[in-house]
C-alpha positions in Angstrom: -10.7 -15.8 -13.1 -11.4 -19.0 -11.0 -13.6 -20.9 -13.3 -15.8 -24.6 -12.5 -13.1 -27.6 -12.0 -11.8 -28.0 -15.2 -8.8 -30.2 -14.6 -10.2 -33.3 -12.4 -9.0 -34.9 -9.2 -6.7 -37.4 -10.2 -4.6 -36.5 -7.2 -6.7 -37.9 -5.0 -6.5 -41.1 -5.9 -3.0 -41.0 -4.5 -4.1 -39.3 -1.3 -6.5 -42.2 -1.1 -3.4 -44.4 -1.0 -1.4 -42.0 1.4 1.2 -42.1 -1.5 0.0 -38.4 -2.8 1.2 -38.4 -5.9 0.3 -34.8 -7.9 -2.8 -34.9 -10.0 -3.5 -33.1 -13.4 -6.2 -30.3 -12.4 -7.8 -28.5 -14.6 10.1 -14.6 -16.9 11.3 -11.6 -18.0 10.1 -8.5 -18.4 11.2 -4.9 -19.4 10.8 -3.1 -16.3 8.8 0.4 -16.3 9.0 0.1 -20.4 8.3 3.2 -22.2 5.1 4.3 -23.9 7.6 4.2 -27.0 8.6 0.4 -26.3 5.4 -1.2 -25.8 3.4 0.1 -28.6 5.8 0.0 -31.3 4.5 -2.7 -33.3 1.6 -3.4 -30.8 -1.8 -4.3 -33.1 -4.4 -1.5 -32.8 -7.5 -3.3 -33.1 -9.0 -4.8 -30.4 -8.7 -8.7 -31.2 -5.6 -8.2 -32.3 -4.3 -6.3 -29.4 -5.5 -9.8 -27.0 -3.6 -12.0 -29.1 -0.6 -9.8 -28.9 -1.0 -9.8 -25.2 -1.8 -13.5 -24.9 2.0 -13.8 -27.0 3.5 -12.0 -24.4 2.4 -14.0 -21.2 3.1 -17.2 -23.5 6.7 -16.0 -23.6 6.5 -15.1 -19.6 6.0 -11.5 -20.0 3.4 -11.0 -17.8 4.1 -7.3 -16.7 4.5 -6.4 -20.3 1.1 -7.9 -21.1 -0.3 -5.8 -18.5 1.9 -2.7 -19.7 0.9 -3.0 -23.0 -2.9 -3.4 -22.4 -2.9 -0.3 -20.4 -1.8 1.9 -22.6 -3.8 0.7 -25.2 -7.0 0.5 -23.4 -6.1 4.3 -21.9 -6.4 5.1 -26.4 -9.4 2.8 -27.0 -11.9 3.5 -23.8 -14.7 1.7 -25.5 -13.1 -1.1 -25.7 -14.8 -3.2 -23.1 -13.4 -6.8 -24.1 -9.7 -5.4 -23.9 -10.5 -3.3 -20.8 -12.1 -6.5 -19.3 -8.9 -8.5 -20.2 -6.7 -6.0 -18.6 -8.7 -7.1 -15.3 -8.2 -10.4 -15.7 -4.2 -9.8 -16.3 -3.8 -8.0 -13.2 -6.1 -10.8 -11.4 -3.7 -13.2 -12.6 -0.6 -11.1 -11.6 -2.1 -10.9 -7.8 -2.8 -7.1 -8.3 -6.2 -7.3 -6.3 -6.4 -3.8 -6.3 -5.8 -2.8 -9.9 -8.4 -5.5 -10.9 -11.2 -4.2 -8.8 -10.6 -0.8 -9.9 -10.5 -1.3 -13.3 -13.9 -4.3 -13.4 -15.6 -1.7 -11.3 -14.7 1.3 -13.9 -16.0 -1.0 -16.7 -19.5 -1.3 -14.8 -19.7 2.9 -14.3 -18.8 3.2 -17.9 -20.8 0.5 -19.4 -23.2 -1.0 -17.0 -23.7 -4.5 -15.3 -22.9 -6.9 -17.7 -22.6 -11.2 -16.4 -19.0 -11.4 -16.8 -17.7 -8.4 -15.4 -19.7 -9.3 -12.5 -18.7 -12.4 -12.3 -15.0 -10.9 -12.1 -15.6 -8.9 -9.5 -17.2 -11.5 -7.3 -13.5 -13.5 -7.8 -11.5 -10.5 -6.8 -13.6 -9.8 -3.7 -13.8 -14.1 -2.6 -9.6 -13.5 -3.0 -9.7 -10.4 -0.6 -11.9 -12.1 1.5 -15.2 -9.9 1.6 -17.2 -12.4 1.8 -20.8 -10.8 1.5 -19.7 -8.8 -1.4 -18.0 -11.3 -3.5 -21.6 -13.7 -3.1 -23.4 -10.3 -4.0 -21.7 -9.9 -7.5 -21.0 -13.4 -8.2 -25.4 -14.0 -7.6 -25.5 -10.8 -9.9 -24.3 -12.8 -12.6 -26.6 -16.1 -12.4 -27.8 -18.2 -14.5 -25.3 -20.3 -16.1 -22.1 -18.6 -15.1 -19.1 -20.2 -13.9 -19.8 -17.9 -10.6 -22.0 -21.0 -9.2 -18.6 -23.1 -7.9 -17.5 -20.1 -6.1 -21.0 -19.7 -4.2 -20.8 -22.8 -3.2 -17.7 -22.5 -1.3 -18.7 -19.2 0.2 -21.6 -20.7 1.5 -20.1 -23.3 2.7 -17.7 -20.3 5.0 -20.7 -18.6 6.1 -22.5 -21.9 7.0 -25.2 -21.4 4.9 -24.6 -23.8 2.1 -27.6 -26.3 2.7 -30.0 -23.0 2.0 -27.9 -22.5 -1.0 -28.7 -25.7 -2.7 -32.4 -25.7 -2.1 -32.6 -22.3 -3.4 -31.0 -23.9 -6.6 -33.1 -26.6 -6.4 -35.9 -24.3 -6.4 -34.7 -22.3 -9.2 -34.4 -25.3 -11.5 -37.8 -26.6 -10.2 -40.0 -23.3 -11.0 -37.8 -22.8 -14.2 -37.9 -25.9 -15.9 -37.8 -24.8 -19.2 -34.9 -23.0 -18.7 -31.6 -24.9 -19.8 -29.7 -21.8 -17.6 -31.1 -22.6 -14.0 -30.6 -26.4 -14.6 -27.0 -25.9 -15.6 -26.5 -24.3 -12.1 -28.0 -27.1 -10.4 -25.8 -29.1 -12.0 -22.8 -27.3 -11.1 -24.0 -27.2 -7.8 -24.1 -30.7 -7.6 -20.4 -31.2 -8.7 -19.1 -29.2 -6.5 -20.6 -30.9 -3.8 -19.9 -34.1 -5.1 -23.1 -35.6 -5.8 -21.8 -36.4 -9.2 -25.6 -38.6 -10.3 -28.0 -35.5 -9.6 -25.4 -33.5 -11.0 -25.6 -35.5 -14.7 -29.1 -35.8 -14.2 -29.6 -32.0 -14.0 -27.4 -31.5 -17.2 -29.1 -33.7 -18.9 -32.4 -31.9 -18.3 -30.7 -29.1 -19.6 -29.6 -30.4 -22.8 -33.3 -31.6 -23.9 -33.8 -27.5 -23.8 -30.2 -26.9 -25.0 -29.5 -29.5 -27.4 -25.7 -27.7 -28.6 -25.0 -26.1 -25.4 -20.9 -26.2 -24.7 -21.6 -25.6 -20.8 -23.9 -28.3 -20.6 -21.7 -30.9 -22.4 -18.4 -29.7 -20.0 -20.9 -30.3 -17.5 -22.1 -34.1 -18.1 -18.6 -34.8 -19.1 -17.3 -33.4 -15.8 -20.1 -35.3 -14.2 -19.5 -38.9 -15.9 -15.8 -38.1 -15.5 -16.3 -38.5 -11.5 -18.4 -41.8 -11.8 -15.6 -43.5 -13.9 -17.6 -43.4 -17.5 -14.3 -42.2 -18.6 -15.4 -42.7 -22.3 -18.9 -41.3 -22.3 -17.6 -38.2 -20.6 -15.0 -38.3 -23.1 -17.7 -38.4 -25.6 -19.5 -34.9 -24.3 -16.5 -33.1 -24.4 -15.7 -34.0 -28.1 -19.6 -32.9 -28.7 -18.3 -29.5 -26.7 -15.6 -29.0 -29.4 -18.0 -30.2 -32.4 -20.0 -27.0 -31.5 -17.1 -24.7 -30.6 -13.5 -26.4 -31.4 -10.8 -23.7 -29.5 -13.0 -24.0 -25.9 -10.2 -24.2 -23.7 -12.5 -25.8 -20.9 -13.7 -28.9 -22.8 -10.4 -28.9 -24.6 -8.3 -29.2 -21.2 -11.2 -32.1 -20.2 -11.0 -34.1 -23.0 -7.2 -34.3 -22.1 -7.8 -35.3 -18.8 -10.2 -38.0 -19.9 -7.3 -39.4 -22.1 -5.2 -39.4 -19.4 -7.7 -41.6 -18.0 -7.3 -44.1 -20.7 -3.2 -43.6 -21.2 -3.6 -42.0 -23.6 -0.8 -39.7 -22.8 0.3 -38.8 -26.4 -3.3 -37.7 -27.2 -3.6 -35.5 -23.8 0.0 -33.5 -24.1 -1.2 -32.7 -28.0 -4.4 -31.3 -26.5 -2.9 -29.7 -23.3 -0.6 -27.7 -25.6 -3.1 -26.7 -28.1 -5.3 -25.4 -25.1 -2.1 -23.2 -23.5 -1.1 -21.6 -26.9 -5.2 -20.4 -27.2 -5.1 -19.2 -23.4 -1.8 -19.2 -21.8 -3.3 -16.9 -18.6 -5.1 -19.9 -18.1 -2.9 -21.9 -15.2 -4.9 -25.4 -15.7 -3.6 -26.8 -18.8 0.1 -26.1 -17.3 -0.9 -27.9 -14.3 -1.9 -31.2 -16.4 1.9 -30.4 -18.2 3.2 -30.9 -15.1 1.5 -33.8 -14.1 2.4 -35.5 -17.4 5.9 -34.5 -16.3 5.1 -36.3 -13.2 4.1 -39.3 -14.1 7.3 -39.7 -16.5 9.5 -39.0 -13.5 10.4 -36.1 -14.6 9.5 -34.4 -10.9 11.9 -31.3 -11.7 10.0 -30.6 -15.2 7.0 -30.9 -13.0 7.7 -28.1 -10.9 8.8 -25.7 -13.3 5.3 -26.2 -14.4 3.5 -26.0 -12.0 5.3 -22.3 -10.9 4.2 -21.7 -14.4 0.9 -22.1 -13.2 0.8 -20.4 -10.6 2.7 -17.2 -12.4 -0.8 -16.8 -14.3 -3.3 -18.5 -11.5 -2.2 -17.4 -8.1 -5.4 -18.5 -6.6 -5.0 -22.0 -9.1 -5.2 -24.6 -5.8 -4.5 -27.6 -7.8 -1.0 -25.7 -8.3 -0.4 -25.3 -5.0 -1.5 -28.9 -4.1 0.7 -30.8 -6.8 3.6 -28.6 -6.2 3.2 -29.5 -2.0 3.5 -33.1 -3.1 6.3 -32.8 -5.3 8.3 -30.5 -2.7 7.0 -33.0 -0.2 7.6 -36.6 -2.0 11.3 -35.7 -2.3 11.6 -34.4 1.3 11.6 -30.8 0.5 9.7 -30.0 4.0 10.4 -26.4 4.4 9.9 -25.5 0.4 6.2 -27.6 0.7 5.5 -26.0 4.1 5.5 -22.4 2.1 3.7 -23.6 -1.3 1.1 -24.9 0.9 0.4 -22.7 3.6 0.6 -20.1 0.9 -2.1 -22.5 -0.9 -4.4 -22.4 2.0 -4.3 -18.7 2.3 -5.0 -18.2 -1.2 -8.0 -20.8 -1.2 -9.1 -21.6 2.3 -10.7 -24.7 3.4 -9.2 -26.5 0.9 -9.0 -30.3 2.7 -7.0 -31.8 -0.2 -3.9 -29.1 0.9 -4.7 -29.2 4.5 -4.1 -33.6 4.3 -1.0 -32.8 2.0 0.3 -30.2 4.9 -0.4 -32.3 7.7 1.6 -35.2 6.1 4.3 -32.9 5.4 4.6 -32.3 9.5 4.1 -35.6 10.1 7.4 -37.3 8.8 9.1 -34.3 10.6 7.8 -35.8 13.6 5.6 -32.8 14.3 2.6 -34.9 15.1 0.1 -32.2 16.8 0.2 -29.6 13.9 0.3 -33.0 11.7 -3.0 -33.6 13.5 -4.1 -30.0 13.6 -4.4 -30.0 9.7 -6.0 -33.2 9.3 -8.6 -31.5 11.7 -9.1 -29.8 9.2 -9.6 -31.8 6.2 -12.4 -34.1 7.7 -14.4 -31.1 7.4 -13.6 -31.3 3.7 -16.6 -31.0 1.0 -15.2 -34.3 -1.0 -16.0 -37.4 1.3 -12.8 -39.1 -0.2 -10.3 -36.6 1.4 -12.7 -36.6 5.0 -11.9 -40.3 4.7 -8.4 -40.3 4.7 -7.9 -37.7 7.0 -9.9 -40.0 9.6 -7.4 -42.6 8.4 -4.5 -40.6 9.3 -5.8 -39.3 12.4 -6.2 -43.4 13.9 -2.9 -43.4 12.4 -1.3 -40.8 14.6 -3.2 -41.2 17.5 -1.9 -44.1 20.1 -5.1 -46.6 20.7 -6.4 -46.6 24.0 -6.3 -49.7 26.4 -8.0 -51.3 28.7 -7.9 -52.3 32.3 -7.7 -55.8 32.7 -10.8 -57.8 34.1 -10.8 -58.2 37.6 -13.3 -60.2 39.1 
């Protein structure tokens, strides 16, 4: 499922310079296997049967993952964590249609639960129902990862200012409840006021002293302001409390990779794959460590890594645009990024990338066309440069000289 930004902008730093360079975010397969095949050997408890699943999309078996989990699910109906995991297997794999079916099943069978919802709100933002995706994603408030989304599909409806008062509100006539202040906070990164954002974490913490969401929050907050070591210091707290969370896991890397400490990061960024290898974000930050060695070829392999398990993963799509586009690759970064776009729309970040792509082809109107677009961005850093680029393209205008 699209979760809060785990893996942080570095990117845009480059974009800031015009140089783009990628930024750290966050296969074979036996085809129509028999019953026979799959379960031989296959665990049948339920635990057992993830991890076994999780093995087989480390190794690139996706399909089998998927394969496997359906038979076993179709002998163990109760099982609402496997059955949920199916759902996010087929999210990953771009089957739309088989997730919905089988989050919505889980819901007739079991009731509403916060997670399922929260599923279903992500498969319906992908298909673009928009109404219905903000209905189940607001079904499972507070504290779920469902606020980033809302945010954006506010923001397409045009109603995003009402959104963060109602927030604010929420905190406000809940304030001793660490759940609605974690939302504000959320709500605050993703709109980039990264101060009221650690403020409002904070407040939850005094109610939620060993809260892991909270922490990932701050440190995601502090992160953005440049306390590189502070925020480093919230996600080790985040692991203190629960040491295999992938999300503060794949942060603390990021924050190393702050400091140079590369070494550190890569150690991290593995150990947070192997626990969640559907998880596209730590293969993204791979990549960008194969980036910054030069390695731009071991980059991409990555980052289609990434996107084999986290087709709606923009940070992907972005640092795979730049690659394809740093070594002149125009037609391969045209697809990767218009595909980007239609995955995630209103992504300004892409749109810059894209229009810089057509602008050394010498296509200067649909160059301009997509930088359009990215001044409407929600960061301010990415509106600014696609100003920049703009006066850039566009020849100044002069003057008639005096006359008396």
């Amino acid at each position: 499922m699209r979760t809060a930004t785990l893996s942080l902008g570095l990117a845009l730093a480059g974009l800031l310079a015009l140089a783009a360079p990628p930024v750290p975010a966050v296969a074979g397969f036996v085809v129509n296997p028999t019953s026979d095949q799959i379960s031989h050997g296959f665990p049948a408890d339920p635990k057992a049967a993830v991890r076994a699943a999780r093995a087989l999309v480390a190794a690139g078996h996706l399909k089998r993952a998927i394969a496997a989990l359906k038979l076993y699910t179709a002998e163990h109906p109760r099982e609402i964590g496997v059955r949920r995991f199916l759902g996010d297997l087929y999210y990953r794999a771009g089957d739309l249609r088989s997730a919905r079916q089988t989050y919505l099943a889980i819901v007739t069978d079991f009731g509403g639960d916060s997670e399922t919802y929260n599923r279903l709100g992500s498969v319906y933002a992908s298909e673009n129902h928009i109404n219905r995706a903000i209905a189940y994603f607001e079904k499972s408030l507070p504290a779920a990862d469902s606020v980033i989304d809302l945010v954006s599909l506010y923001r397409r409806k045009g109603e995003l200012p009402d959104f963060i008062a109602y927030a604010r509100a929420q905190a406000a006539s809940h304030p001793g409840d660490y759940a609605f202040q974690v939302d504000l906070g959320q709500v605050y990164e993703a709109v980039k006021l990264s101060v009221q954002s650690e403020r409002a974490f904070r407040r939850a913490l005094a109610l939620a002293p060993n809260d892991v969401g909270a922490f990932n929050g701050l440190g995601l907050a502090l992160l953005d302001q440049g306390h590189v070591k502070a925020a480093r210091l919230n996600f080790q707290r985040c692991l203190s409390e629960r040491p295999e969370n992938y999300k503060c896991t794949n942060n603390l890397a990021v924050a190393d990779l702050d400091l140079g400490r590369v070494t550190e990061a890569e150690r991290l960024l593995k150990a947070a794959h192997a626990r969640r290898p559907e998880f596209p974000e730590a293969l993204v930050n791979l990549g960008y460590i194969r980036d910054e060695r030069g390695d731009w070829r071991g980059a991409v392999h990555r980052y289609l890594q990434a996107l084999a398990v986290g087709p709606f993963w923009r940070d992907a799509y972005l640092n795979l645009g730049i690659d394809y586009e740093r070594h002149h690759l125009y037609a391969l970064a045209e697809s990767v990024l218009l595909k980007g776009i239609a995955a995630i729309p209103y992504d300004g970040a892409m749109h810059v990338v894209l229009g810089q792509t057509y602008a050394d082809q010498g296509k200067t109107k649909l160059a301009l066309a997509q930088y359009a677009y990215a001044t409407h961005a929600l960061d301010p850093r990415v509106r600014e440069v696609a100003k920049n680029l703009i006066a850039a393209l566009t020849p100044a205008t002069t003057t008639s000289p005096h006359r008396r």
